[in-house]
N, C-alpha and C positions, 0 to 999 in steps of 0.2 A: 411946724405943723405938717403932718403927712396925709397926702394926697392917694388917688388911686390914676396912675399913671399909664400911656398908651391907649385910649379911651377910640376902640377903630372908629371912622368917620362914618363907615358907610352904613353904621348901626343904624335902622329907622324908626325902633321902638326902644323906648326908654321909661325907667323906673327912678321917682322924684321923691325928696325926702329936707327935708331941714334941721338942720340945729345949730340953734343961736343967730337965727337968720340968714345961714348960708346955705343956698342951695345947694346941693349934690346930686350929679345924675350919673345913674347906672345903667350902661346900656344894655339888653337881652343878652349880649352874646361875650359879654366882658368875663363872663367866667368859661368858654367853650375853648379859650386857646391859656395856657397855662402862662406863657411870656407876655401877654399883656396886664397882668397882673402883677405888680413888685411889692407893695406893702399894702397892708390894710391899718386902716388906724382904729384902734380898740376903743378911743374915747369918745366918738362920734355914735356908737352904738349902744343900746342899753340894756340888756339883756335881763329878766325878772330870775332867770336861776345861775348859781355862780358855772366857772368856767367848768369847774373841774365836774361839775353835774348831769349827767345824761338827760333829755329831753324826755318828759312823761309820758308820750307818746311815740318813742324812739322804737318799742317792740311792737308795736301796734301794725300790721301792713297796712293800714291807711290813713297812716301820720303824715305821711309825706307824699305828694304824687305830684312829679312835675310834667307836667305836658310837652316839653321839648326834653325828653333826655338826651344829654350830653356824656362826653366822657367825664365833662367835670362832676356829673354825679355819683359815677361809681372809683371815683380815683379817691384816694385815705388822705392826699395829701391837702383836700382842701377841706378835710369837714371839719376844720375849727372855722374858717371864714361862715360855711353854710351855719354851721350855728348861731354866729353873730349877728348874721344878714337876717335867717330866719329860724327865729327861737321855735315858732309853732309854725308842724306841718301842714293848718288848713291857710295859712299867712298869705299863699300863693296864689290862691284860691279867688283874693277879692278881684272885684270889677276893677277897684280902684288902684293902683299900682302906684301911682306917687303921693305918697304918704310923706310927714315930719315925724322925728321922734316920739312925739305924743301918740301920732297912730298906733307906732309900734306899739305902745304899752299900750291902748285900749285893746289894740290886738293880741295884744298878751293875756291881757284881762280874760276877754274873749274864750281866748283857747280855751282857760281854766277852767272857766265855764264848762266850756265844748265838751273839756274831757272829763266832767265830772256825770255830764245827761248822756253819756259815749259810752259810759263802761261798764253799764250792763251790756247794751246792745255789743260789744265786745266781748264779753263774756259768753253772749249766747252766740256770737260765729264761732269762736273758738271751741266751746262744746259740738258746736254743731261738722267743724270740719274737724275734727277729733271722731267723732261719729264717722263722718266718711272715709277717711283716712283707715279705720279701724275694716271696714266695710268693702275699700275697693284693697287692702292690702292679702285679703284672704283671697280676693278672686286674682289678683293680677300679681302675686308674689313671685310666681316664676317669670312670667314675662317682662317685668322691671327690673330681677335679675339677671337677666340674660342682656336685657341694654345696659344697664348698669356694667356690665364684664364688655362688653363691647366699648363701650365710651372709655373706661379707664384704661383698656389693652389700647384703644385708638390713642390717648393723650400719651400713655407710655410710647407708644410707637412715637409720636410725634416728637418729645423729649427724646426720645433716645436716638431718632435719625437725627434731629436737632446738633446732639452732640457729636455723633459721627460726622457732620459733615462741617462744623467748627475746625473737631481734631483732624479732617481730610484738608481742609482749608489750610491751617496753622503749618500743617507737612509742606502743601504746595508751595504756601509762601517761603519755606526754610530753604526748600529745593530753589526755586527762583532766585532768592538772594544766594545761595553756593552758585547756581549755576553764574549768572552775573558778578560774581566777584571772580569767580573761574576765569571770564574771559577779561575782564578790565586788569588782572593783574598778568595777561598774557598779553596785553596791547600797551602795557606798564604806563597806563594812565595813570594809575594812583594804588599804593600799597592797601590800602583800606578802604573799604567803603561802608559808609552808615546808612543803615538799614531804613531810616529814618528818608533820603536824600531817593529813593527809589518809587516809582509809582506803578505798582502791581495794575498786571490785567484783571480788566474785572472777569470776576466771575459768570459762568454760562448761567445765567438767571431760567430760562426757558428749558434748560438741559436738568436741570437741579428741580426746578416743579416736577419734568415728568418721572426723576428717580423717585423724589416723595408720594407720589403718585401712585408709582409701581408699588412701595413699600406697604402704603396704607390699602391697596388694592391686595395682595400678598395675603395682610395680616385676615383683612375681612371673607378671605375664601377659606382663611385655615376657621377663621371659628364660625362661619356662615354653617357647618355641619352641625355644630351644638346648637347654634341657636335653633336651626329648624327640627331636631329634637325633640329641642326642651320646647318648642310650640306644639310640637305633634303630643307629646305630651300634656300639655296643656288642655289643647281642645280637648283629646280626648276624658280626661278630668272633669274636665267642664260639662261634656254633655251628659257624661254619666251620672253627675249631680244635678243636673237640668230635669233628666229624664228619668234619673231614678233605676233607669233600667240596666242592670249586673247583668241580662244575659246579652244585649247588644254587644257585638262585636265593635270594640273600640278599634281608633281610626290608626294606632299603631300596629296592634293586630292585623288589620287588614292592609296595610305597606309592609308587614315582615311575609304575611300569606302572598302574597304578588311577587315579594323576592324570591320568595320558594317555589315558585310557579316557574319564574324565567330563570333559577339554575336548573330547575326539574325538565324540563320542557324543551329547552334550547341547546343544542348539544355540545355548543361552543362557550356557553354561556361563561364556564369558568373563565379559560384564558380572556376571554372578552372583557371581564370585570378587571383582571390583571393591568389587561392591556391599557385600558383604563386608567385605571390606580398609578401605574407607571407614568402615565402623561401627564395627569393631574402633579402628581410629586416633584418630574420637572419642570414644568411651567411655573408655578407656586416657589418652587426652589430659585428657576431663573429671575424673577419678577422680583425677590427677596432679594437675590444678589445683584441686582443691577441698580435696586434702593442704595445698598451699602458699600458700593465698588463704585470706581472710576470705568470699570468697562462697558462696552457697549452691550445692547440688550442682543443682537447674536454670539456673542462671547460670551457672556451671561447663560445661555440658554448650553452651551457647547460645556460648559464650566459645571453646570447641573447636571448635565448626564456623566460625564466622569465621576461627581460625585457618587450619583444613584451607583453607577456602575461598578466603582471599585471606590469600596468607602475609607481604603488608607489616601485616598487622594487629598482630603484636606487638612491632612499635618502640615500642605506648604501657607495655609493661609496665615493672612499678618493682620492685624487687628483686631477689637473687639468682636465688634459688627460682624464682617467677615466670620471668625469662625464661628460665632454661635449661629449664622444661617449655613455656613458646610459643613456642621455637624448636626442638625437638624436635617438637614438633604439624607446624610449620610445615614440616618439612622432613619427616617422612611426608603434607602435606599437597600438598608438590613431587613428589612419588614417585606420589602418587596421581593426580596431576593428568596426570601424565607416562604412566601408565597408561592413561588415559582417551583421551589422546591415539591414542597407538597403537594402540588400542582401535577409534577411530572415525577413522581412517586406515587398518586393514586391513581393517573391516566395506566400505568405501568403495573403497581397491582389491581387492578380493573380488567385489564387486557391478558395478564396471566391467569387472574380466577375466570376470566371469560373461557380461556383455552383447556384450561384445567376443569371444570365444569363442562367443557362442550358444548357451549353455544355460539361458536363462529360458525361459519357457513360453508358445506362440503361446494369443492367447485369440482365435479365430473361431471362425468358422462357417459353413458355404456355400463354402468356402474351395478352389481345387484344391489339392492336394497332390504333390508331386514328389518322390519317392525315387530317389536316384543322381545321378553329372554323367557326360557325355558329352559329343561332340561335339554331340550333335541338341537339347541344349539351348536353344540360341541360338534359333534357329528353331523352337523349342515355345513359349519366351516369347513371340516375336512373334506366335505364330498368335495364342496367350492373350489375348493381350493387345489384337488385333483385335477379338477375337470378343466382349469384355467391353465394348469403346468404346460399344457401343449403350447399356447397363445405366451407364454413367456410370464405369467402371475398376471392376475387382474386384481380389480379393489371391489371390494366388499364392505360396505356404510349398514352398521346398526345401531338401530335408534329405541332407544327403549325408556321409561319412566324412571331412571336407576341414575345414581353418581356415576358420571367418564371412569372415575379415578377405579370406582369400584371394577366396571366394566373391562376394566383394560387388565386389573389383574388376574381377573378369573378366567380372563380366554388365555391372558398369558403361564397359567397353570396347565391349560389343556396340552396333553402330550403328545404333539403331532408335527412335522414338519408344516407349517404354510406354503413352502413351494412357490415361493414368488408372489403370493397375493400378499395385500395389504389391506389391513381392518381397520376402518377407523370407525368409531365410537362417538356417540353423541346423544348428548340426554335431551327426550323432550317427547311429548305424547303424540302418539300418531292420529289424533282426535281435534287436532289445534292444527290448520293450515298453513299457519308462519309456521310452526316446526316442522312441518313437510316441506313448504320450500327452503328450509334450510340444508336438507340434505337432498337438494336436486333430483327431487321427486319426480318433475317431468323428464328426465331427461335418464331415466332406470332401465335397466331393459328389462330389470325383471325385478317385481315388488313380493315380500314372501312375509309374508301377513301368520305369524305365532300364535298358537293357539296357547292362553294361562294355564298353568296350572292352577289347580282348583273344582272348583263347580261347571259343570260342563254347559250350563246352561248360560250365566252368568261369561264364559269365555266367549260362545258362539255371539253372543249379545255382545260384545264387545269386539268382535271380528265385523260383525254386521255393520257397527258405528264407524268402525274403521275404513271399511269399504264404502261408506256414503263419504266420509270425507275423502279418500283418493278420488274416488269420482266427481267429486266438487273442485278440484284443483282449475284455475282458469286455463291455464298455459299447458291440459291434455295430459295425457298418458303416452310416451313413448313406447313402452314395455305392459307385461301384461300380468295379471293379478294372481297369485297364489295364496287358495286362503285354507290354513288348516282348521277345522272344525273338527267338533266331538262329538258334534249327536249328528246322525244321518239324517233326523228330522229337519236340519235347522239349513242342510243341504238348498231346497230350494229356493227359500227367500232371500242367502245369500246371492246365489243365481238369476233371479228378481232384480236385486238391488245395482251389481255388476253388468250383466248383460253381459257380453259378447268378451269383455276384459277379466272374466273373472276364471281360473280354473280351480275345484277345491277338491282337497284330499282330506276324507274322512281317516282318522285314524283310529279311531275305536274302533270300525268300522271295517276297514284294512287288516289291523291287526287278529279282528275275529275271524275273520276270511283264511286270513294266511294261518292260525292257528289249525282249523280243521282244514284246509289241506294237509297240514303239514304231520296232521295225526293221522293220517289213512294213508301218507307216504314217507314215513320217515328218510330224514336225507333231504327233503325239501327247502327246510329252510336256508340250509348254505350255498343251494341253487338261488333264491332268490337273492341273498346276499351277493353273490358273484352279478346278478343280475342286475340290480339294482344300484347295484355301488356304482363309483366311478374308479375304483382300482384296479377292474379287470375288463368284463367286456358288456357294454352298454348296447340300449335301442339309440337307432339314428334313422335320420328319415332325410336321403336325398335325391335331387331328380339324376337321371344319367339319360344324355340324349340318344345314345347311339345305343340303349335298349329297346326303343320304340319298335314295335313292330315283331317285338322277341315274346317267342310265349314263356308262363314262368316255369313252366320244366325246365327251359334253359337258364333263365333265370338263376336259380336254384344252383347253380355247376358253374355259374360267370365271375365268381369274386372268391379268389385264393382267399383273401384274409377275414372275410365276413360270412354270414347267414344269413339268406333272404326271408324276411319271417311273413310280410306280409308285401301290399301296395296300397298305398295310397291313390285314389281313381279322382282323377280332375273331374271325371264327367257327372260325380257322383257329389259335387260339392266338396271334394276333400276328402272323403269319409275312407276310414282307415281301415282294408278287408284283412285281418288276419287268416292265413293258410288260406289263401284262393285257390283254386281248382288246376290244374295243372296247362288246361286249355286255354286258360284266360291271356289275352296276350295284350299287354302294356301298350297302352298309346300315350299319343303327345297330351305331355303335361303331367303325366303321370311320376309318382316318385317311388320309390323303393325304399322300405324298412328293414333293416337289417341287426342282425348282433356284432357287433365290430369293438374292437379293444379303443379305440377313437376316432374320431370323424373325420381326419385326414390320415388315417391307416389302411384304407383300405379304398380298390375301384374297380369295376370290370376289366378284366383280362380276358385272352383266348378261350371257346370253350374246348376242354376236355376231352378226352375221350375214354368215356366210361362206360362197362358194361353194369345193365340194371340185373339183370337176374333174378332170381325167383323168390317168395317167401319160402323156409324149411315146411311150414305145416300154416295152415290156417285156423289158427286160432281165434277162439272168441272167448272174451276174458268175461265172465260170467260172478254177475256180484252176489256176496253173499251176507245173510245176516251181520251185524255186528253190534258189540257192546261196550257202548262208548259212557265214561264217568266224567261229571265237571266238578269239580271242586272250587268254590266258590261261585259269587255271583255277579252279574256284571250289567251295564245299564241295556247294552243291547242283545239281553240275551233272548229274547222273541227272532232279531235277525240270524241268531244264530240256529238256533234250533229249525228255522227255516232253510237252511243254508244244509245242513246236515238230511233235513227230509229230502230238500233235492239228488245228494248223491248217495245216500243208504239205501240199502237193499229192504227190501219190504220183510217186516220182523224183527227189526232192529230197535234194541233198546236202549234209551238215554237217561241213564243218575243223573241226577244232579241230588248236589250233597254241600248243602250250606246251613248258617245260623236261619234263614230266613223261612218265618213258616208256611207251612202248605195252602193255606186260604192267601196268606198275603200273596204266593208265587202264583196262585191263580189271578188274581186280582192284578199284578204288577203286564202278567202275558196279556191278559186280557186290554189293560189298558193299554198295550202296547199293540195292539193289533192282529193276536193271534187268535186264532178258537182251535184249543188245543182238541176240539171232538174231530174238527175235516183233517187230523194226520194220519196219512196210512201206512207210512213207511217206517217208523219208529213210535214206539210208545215210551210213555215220559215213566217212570221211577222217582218217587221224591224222597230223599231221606235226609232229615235233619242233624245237624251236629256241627263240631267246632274243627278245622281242618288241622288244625296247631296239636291240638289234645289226642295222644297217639289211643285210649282205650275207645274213643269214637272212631276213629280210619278202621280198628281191627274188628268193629263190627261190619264192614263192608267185606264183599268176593274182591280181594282189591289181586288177585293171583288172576283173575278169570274174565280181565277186560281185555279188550284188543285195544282201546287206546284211553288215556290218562291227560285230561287238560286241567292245568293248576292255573285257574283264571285270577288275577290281580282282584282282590274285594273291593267292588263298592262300594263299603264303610272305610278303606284305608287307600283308595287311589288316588285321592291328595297328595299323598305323601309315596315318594318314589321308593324310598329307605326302607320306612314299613313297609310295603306292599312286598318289596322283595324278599325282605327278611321273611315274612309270614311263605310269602309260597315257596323257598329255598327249605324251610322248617317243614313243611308239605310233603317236600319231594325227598328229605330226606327219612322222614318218619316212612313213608310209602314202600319205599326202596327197604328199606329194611324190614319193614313187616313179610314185604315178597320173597326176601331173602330167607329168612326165617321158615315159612310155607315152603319155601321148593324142595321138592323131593331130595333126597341125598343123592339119588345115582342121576338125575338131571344134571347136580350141581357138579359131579366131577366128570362129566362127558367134554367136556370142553377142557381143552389141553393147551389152547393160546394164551399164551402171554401176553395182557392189556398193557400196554403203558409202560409204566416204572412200580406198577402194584401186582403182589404176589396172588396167584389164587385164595389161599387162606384167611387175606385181609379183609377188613370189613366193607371196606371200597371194591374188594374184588368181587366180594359175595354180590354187593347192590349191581355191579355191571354184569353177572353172568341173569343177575335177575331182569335188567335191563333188556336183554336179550326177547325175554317172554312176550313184554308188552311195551307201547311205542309213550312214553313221556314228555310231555309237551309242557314248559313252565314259561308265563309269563312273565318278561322281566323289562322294568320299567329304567332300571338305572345300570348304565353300560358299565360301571363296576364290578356287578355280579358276574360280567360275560367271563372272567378270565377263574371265577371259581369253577362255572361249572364246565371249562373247557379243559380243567386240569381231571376233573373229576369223572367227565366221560361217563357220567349215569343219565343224561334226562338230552334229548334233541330237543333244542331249547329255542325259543324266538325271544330276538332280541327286539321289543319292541318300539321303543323310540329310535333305536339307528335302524330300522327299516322304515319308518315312519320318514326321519330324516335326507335317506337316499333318496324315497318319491320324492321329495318337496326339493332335493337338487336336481334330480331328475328334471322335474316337472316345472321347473324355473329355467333349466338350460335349454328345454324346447318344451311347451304349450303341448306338442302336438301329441307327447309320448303319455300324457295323461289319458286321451281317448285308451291306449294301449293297455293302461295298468287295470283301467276298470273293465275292460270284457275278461280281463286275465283270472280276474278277480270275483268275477260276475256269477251266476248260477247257471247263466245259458252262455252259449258261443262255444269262445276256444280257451283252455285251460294249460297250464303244465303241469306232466304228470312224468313219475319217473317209471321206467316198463323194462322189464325185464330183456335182456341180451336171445333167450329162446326165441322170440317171437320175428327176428330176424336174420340168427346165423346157427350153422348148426358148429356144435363143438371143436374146436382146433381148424374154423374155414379161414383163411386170409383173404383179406377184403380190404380196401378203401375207406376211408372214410366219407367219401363221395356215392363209393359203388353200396354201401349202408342207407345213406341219407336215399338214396333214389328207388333202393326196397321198401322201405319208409313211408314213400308216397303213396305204394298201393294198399297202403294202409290211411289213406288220406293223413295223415303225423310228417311234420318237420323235423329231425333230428339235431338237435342245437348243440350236442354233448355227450358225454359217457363218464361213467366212473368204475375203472377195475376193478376186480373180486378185492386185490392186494391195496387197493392207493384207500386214502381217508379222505381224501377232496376229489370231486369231478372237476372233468377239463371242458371248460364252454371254450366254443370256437376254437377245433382244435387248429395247429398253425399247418401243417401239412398233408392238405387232405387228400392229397392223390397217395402217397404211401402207403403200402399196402401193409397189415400188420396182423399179429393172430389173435384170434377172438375166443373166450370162454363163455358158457352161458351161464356162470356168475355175474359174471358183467351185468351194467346197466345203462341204459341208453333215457336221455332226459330230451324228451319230444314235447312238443305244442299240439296240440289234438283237440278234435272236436268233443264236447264234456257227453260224458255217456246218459 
């Protein structure tokens, strides 16, 4: 008969049962330890379903529920006993626990019962978690995926460190038994040893938790990114079906916007993320290998970076384990490197298109500054760049709205020696602050503010902005403001705006000026040229101490290499007297104006001794009517006409001869400020037509004017190209119409040979026509200068490179701008070119000193002369006490008070 044997003593609840009158006691815990159990006896128990039959309530989850689980209820090995012990799962249930076999089978009975009143209400749980099941699988299918890949990667980990550290084990113990048999057959204790006969150290238990530790920490950082993801993901899913709402910004959207915020934002931000990612990869990597390796976790960590670093490193590894985490290292160590890369490949093209664009930051100082491009650029660099050769090259920064790259080519087309300066280029608008301290704005000594091309109104307006922003600068103005302007009008509110920093040069304005001068003295303009430039001899304004106390007659004879033009008077605020009185005598503080080739060429020396001598005749140059034509139209032509009433002789008449009709030219003066009835010295002439179209010019007296201005049109002085092309077509229709008219025996009285052209030619004809009357063409693009300097038909002004020279002028000293405008003015002192009679007689030898001081009793500076024979005057000649012969073809170029 079999028994149930080892029955623990210390059990103190017990379950009673009978058959065939023999008691049987089973105590609580007789099934919790598997060794006290050794047989069960089948015949003692009665079971109502055979063995082979699965219990009716066996898929049911509430067939069975024991109140004390043990391991003996989830373990396979013992549920043939639990079936026999307890056929039905409510059996456990009763109050009463010591039953005889007859219980059983009422409680058999029972069950059948149970599970027959049971299985509907089983039916309807099962529908009903079928139902929810169905219900929470839609809402939480990602996030039980994502623990579900966690729990399975966790158990894989754990199986697989498992076995790593089995096959680490099985190594150790091989190694141990070599190494001890190593030394037992060196001590020749014994030829053999069984492996069996040896008791290994145990293993570092607490050492092996924390490598499992490290592993499973490891694995849960590397998928710790997906899961929070795939939750960000989530939520955001979720509230958008919550809420319905497709334009809320979901919560991934707003963590990818924050990311774009801190690389946007942060200037380091890239390598910071790098630097990052790098650490993360070794830590992760060391924490992996120290799971899988015998080594220590700083050798582990030393082991990771070699990896990252140089990823042929872990060809030496041995093992499974091992290399699939030093290839894993290695290939986030390809990834990182590959980052690093690009990293310092777009820090490097960033920094190139920064330099190539121009927007690094100028570091000078003393520096001129150039805001805008225009056409008068060209010829602003080259005065610059003259005017710096003395000082060894200076730098020159221009800043304009244009590409570097553009910028850098077109000045390096301009055909000029730079002379030691240096231009650098930089794009950015003079209207935006940060782009003015970028080219070291405060610290300029001189800012030259370009006027557009284009609409003249629309330029000034855009000079004006410019000049509120220089004047907004925090960190001041070192240097002082040059601003060119187009309309005279627009003169004072730039003035307004500047104060005391601002000097501007009208150049419409300029160039109408210098025009009629230049047509009632032909020859002028290459005085002003010489004047203005910086290639030959300039104004300079400096103090000299040991003047003091000198009157300027002497003055006047004290500097071999200059000309005293005017003084400067401390007492007078500054104010600059051109041609003062002979009596006036310099005091302290006072400085001297002179014409000098450069401002360390020249200083007071010994004075002289020269005899003054007499005028030949006293002359009085007595004006006379004149008959002046304009050809085209131009915005300031009310200042002009003004300008011309001041120095024309009363009866003088003025063409004008444009598309523009007679009510509009009333309309256009009038709005402009004139009332053409108060002119008494010139009366106006209007005649319409097209200046291009040669049967319109041949309705004009074009034989019978004394002077001819081809003014650049109004409708085309946008355009530099047009404009010149139309008045060079002008001047050449003109010229030959005169040619044409002139008498035959006028035309062969002249026996001189022009140039490289024959008299018979048609270039020879337009120059003996030339001769009649004085042509004046404006020209806007220094191109044209070399046609019409070959051609020798028309004394031309060159109107942007004179423009150009004031604005280097007038940037290399402030003060010489008072100078240009009385020069320039209607009242004061002018330059004018005068005839050789009025101070020598025929074949006298004279000085050039003992000239200038005849001169004076003509209240006139004499600055220059030009021979009967020469084609250029000589300003500031260099030896002026030598004595030389003089004809009264000659011409003498004075500064004089305006008649």
């Amino acid at each position: 008969m079999s028994t149930i044997d080892s029955v623990p003593q210390s059990s103190t609840t017990t379950s009673a049962g009978s058959d065939g009158g023999r008691d049987w006691f089973f105590p609580s815990h007789a099934f919790t330890h598997s060794s006290h159990l050794t047989r069960t006896p089948a015949r003692r128990f009665s079971s109502p379903y055979p063995r082979t039959t699965s219990l009716p309530n066996s898929s049911s989850p509430s067939s069975y529920t024991s109140p004390n689980p043990s391991p003996l209820a989830v373990s396979r090995k013992y549920a043939g006993i639990r079936r026999r012990l307890y056929p039905h799962g409510d059996s456990r249930n009763d109050k009463s626990t010591a039953t005889t076999t007859n219980h059983l089978s009422n409680g058999s009975d029972n069950a059948i019962e149970q599970e027959k009143c049971q299985a509907p209400e089983v039916k309807l749980k099962s529908h009903g978690k079928k139902f929810a099941v169905l219900f929470g699988r839609r809402v939480n299918i990602r996030w039980q995926t994502a623990f579900s890949i966690i729990i399975l990667m966790t158990a894989f980990s754990l199986l697989l460190h498992k076995s790593f550290s089995l096959h680490h084990q099985v190594i150790a113990l091989q190694d141990q038994i070599s190494n001890l048999n190593i030394k037992l057959r060196d001590c020749s204790l014994m030829d053999t040893v069984d492996s069996n006969n040896f008791v290994l150290e145990d293993i570092d238990i607490p050492n092996k938790r924390w490598k499992n530790a490290a592993l499973v920490v490891s694995l849960m950082l590397v998928l710790l990114p997906l899961v929070f993801f795939k939750y960000i993901d989530y939520i955001s899913n979720s509230r958008r079906s919550i809420d319905n709402v497709t334009e809320e910004m979901c919560l991934s959207k707003q963590l990818a916007y924050r990311v774009d915020v801190f690389l946007s934002f942060i200037p380091y931000a890239k390598p910071l993320a790098l630097l990052v990612a790098t650490i993360l990869v070794i830590c992760l990597g060391a924490l992996a290998l120290f799971g899988v390796t015998k080594d220590s976790l700083a050798d582990s960590f030393w082991l990771s970076w070699t990896y990252v670093a140089d990823s042929g490193n872990h060809a030496n590894s041995e093992g499974t384990g091992p290399r699939l985490v030093s290839v894993s290292i290695s290939f986030g160590g390809m990834l990182i490197f590959a980052m690093m890369l690009g990293l310092v490949s777009d820090a490097i093209s960033e920094k190139f298109d920064s330099l190539r664009k121009g927007k690094s930051e100028v570091v000078e100082q003393n520096h001129t500054l150039i805001l805008g491009w225009s056409d008068k650029l060209g010829s602003l660099l080259n005065q610059l760049a003259i005017a710096n050769e003395s000082l060894g090259g200076g730098t020159v920064v221009v800043m304009a709205e244009r590409d570097k790259e553009e910028m850098e080519v077109d000045i390096s087309k301009m055909e000029f020696d730079f002379r030691g300066t240096s231009v650098i280029c930089r794009s950015g608008s003079p209207l935006i602050l940060a782009d003015l301290k970028k080219v070291s704005v405060s610290k300029a000594r001189a800012i030259v503010v370009l006027a557009e091309d284009g609409n003249a109104d629309q330029s000034d307006a855009r000079a004006l902005r410019t000049v509120l922003s220089l004047t907004g600068v925090k960190e001041g103005l070192r240097g002082h403001i040059v601003v060119e302007l187009s309309d005279l009008d627009n003169e004072v509110l730039v003035k307004l705006v500047g104060g005391d920093l601002v000097e501007t040069v009208v150049a419409h304005d300029v160039i109408g000026r210098l025009m009629i001068q230049c047509a009632r003295q032909p020859g002028l303009a290459q005085i002003w040229e010489d004047i203005l430039g910086f290639e030959n001899c300039e104004f300079y304004i400096k103090r000299w101490a040991q003047l003091d106390g000198m009157p300027f007659e002497d003055v006047l004879i004290s500097f071999p290499e200059a000309i005293p033009c005017g003084v400067k008077v401390a007492s007078r605020g500054g104010k600059i007297i051109l041609n003062p009185v002979d009596s006036y005598v310099l005091q302290e503080g006072d400085e001297v104006l002179v014409i000098a080739e450069d401002d360390d060429s020249y200083a007071p020396g010994p004075l002289p001794m020269v005899q003054r001598g007499n005028l030949p005749k006293n002359l009085i140059i007595q004006r006379s009517p004149e008959r002046i034509l304009f050809c085209g139209w131009r915005r300031d032509m009310e200042d002009m006409i003004m300008v011309l009433e001041a120095f024309l002789a009363p009866g003088s008449e003025l063409w004008m001869f444009n598309e523009v009709s007679e009510k509009e030219r009333e309309r256009k003066l009038t709005d402009g400020g004139l009332d053409v009835t108060r002119l008494e010295n010139i009366s106006l002439v209007n005649r319409e037509g097209n200046a291009v179209i040669r049967r319109h010019l041949e309705s004009l007296p074009l034989e019978s004017f004394d002077s001819i201005l081809i003014l650049a049109d109004e409708s085309v002085e946008d355009s530099a190209i047009q404009a010149d092309s139309r008045s060079l077509a002008t001047l050449l229709l003109i010229r030959d119409i005169q040619a044409k008219r002139l008498p035959y025996r006028e035309a062969m009285v002249s026996q001189i040979h022009r140039g490289s052209f024959s008299q018979g030619s048609w270039i020879g004809e337009m120059q003996q026509a030339s001769d009649k009357s004085v042509i004046i063409s404006e020209i806007l693009d220094p191109r044209t200068k070399n046609m019409l300097s070959m051609s020798k038909i028309s004394d031309y002004v060159l109107s942007n490179e004179l423009v150009s020279m004031a604005l280097a002028m007038v940037a290399e000293d402030r003060q010489i701008n008072e100078v240009l405008e009385e020069l320039f003015a209607e009242e004061g002192n002018e330059m004018q070119i005068r005839g050789a009679d009025l101070y020598i007689s025929e074949g006298e030898e004279l000085s050039f000193y003992e000239v200038l001081l005849r001169a004076r009793q003509r209240r006139e500076i004499v600055i220059g002369y030009r021979l009967a024979n020469a084609e250029k005057a000589v300003i500031n000649p260099p030896n002026k006490t030598a004595k030389q012969r003089w004809s009264v073809k000659d011409v003498f170029v004075v500064i004089t008070e305006k008649e």
